[in-house]
N, CA and C of each residue as an Amber inpcrd file, in Angstrom:
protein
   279
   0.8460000  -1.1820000   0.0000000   0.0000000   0.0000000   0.0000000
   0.8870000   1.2390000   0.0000000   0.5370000   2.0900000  -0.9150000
   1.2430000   3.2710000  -0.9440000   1.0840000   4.6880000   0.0910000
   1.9120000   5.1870000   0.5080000   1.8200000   6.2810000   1.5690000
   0.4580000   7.3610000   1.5310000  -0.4320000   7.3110000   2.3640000
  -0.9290000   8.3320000   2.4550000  -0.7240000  10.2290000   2.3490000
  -1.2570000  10.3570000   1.3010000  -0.9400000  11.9870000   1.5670000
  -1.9390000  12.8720000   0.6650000  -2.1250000  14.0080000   0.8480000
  -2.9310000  15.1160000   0.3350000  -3.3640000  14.8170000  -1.1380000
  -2.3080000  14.1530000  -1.5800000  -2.7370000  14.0390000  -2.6810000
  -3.4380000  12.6930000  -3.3360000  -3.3850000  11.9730000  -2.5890000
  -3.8770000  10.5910000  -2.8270000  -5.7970000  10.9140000  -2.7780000
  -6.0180000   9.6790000  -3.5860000  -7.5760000   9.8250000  -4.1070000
  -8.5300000   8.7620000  -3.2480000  -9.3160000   8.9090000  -2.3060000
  -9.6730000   7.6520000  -1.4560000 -11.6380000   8.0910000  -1.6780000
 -11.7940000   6.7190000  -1.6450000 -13.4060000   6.6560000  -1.8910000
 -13.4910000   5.1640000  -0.9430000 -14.8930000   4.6880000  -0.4310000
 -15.1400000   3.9970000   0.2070000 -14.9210000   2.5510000  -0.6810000
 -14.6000000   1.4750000   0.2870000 -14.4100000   0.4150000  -0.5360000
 -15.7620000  -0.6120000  -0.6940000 -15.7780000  -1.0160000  -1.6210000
 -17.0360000  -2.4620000  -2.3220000 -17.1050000  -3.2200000  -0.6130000
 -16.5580000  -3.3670000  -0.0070000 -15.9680000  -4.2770000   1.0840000
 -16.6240000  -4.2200000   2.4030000 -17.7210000  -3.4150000   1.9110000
 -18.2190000  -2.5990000   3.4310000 -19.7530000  -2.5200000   3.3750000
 -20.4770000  -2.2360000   3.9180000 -21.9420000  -1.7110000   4.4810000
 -21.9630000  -0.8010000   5.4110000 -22.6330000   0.4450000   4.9460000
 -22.9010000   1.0660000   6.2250000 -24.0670000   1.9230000   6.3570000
 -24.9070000   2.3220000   7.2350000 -26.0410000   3.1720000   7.3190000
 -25.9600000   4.2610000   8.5590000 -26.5080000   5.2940000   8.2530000
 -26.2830000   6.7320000   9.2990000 -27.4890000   5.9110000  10.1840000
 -27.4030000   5.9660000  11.8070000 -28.0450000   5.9140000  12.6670000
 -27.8580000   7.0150000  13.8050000 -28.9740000   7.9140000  13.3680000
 -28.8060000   8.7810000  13.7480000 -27.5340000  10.1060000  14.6610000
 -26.7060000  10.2100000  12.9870000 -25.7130000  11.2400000  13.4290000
 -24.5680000  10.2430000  13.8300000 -24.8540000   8.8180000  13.5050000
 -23.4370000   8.1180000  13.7960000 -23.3950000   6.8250000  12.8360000
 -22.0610000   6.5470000  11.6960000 -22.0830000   6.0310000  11.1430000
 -21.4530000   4.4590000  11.3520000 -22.4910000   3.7410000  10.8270000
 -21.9420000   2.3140000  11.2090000 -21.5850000   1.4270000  10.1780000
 -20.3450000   0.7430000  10.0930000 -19.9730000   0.0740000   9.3640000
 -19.5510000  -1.0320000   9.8420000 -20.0240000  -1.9090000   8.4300000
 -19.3300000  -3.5010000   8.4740000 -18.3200000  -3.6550000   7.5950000
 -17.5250000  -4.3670000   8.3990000 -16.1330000  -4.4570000   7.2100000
 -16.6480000  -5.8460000   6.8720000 -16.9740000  -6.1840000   5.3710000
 -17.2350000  -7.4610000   4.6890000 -16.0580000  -8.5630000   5.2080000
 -15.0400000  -8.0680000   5.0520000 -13.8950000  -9.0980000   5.3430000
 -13.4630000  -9.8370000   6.5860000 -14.0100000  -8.8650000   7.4510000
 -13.4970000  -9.0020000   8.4430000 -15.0130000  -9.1700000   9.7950000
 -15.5360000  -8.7810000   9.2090000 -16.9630000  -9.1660000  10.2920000
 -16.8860000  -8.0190000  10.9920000 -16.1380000  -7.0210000  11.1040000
 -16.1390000  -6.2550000  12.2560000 -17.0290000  -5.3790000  12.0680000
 -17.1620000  -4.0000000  13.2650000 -18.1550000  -3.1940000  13.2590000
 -17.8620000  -2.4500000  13.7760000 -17.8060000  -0.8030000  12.9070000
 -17.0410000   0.3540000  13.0660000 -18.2040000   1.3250000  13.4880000
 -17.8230000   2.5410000  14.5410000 -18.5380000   3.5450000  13.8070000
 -17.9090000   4.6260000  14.0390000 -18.4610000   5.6600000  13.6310000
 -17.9430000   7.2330000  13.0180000 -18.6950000   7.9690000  13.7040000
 -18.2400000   9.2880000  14.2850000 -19.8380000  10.0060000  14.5550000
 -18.5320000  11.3010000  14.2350000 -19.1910000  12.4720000  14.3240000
 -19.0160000  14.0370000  14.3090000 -17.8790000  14.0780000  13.0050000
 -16.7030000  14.8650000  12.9450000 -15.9550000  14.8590000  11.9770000
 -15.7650000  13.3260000  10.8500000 -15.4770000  12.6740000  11.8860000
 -15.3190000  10.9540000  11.1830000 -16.6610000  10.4120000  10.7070000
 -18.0780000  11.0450000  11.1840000 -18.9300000  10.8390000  10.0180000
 -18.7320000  11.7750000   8.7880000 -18.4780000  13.0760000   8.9740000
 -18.4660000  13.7770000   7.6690000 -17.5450000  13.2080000   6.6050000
 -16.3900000  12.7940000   6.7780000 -15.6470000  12.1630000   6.1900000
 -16.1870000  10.9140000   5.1180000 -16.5570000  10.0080000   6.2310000
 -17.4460000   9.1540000   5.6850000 -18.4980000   9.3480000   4.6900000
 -19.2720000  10.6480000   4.9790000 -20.2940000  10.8600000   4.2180000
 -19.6290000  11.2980000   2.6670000 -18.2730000  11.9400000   2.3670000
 -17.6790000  12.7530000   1.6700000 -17.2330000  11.6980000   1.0040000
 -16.8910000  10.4040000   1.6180000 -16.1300000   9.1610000   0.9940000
 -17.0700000   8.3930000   0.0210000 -18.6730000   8.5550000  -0.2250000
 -19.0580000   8.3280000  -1.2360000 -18.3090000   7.9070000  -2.3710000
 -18.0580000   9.1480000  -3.0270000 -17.9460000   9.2480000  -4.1700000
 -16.1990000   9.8140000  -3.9510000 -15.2400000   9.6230000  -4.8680000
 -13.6180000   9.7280000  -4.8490000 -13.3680000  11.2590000  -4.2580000
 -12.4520000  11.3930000  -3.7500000 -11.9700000  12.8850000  -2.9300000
 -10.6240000  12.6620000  -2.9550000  -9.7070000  13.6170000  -3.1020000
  -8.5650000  13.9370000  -2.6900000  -8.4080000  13.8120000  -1.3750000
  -7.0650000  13.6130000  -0.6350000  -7.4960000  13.7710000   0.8110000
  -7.1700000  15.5710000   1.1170000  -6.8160000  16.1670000   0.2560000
  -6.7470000  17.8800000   0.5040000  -8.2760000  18.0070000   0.2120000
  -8.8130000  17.5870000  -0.7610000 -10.8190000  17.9270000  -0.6970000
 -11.5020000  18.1360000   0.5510000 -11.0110000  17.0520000   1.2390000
 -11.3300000  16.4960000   2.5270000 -11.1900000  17.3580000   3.4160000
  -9.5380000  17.7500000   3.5390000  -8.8410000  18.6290000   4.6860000
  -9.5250000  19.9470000   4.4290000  -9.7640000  20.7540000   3.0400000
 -10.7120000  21.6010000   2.6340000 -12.0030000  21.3420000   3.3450000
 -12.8860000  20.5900000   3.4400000 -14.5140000  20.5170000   3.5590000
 -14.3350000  20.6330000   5.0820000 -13.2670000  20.1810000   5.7820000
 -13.3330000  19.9860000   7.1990000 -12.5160000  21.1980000   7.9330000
 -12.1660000  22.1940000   7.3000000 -11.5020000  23.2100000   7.5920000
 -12.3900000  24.5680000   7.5010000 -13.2810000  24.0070000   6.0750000
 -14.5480000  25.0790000   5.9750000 -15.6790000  24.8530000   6.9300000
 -15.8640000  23.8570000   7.6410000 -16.9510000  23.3440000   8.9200000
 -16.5950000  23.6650000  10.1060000 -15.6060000  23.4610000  10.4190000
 -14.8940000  23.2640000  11.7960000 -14.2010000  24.1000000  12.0940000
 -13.8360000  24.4110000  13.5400000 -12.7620000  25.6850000  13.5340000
 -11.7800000  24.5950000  14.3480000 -10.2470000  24.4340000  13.4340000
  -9.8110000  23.8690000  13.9960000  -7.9760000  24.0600000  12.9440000
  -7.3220000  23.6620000  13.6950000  -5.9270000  24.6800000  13.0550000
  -5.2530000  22.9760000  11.7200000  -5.3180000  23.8610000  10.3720000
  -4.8610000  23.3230000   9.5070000  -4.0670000  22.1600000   9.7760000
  -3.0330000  22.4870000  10.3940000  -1.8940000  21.1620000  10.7190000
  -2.4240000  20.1290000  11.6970000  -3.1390000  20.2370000  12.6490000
  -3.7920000  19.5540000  13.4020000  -4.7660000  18.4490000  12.8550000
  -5.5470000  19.1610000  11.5470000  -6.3910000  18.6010000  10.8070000
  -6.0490000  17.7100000  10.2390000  -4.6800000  18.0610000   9.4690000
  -3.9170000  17.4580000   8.2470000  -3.8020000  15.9420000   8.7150000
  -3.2280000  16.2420000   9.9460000  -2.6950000  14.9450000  10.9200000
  -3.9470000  14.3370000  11.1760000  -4.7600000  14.5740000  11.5020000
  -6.1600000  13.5530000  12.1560000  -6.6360000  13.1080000  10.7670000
  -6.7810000  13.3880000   9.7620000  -7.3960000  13.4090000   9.1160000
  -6.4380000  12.2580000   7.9410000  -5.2580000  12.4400000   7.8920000
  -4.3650000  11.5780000   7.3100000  -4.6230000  10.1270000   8.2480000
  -4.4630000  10.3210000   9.7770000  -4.8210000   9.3350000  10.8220000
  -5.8500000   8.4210000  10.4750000  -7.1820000   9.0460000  10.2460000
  -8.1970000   8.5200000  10.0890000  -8.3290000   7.6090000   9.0080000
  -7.7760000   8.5000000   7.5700000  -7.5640000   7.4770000   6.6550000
  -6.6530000   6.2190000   6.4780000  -5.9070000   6.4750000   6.5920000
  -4.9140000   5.4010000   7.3930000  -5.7460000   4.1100000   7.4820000
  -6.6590000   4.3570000   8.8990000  -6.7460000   3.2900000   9.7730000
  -7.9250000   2.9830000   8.7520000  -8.6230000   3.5110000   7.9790000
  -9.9450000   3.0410000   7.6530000  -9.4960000   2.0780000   6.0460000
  -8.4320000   2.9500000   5.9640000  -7.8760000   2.0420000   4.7710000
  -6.7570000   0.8410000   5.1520000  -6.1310000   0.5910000   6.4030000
  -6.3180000  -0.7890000   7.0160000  -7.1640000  -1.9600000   7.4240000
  -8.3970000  -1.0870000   7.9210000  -9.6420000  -2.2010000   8.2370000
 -10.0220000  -2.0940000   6.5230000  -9.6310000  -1.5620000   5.3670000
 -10.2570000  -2.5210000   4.4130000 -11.5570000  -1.3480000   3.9820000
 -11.8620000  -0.6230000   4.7610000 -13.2350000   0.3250000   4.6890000
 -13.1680000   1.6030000   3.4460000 -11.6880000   1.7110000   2.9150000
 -11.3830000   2.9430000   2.3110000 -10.7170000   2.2450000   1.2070000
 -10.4590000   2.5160000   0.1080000  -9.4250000   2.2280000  -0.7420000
  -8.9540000   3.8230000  -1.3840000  -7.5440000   3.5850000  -1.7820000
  -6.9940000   3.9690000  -2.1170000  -6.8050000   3.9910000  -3.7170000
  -7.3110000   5.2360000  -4.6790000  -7.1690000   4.9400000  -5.9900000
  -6.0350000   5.6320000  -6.8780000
């Protein structure tokens, strides 16, 4: 798997199920049986992961919502993908 960064293109993977219950997102990782969820920033993400995003799209949409300092973001937000594209939930295109 290749390094995460701003510029990389991530959309949700075939591999998964998930439905908003109210304001918190739940996912099944197909592969793995497990069961994730997301709520506040890490649902928006999710919701954004539809359809393909840059991960700067991302750091953009969550910088225009939130008041919260660029570099801080960069990092959680690289974090997040990361891990979601370990459990299998994100791919990387």
């Amino acid at each position: 798997m290749s390094t995460l960064s701003l510029t990389s293109t991530v959309v949700r993977s075939t591999d998964q199920v998930s439905t908003d219950l109210g304001g918190e997102a739940v996912i099944l990782g197909l592969q793995s049986g497990e069961y994730f969820s997301l709520e506040g920033v890490g649902l928006r993400i999710w919701e954004l992961l539809e359809t393909p995003h840059t991960a700067a799209d991302l750091l953009a949409a969550i910088l225009a919502a939130y008041e919260v300092e660029a570099v801080a973001a960069e990092r959680d937000l690289l974090a997040v993908l990361g891990a979601l594209v370990a459990e299998g939930l994100v791919e990387v295109q």
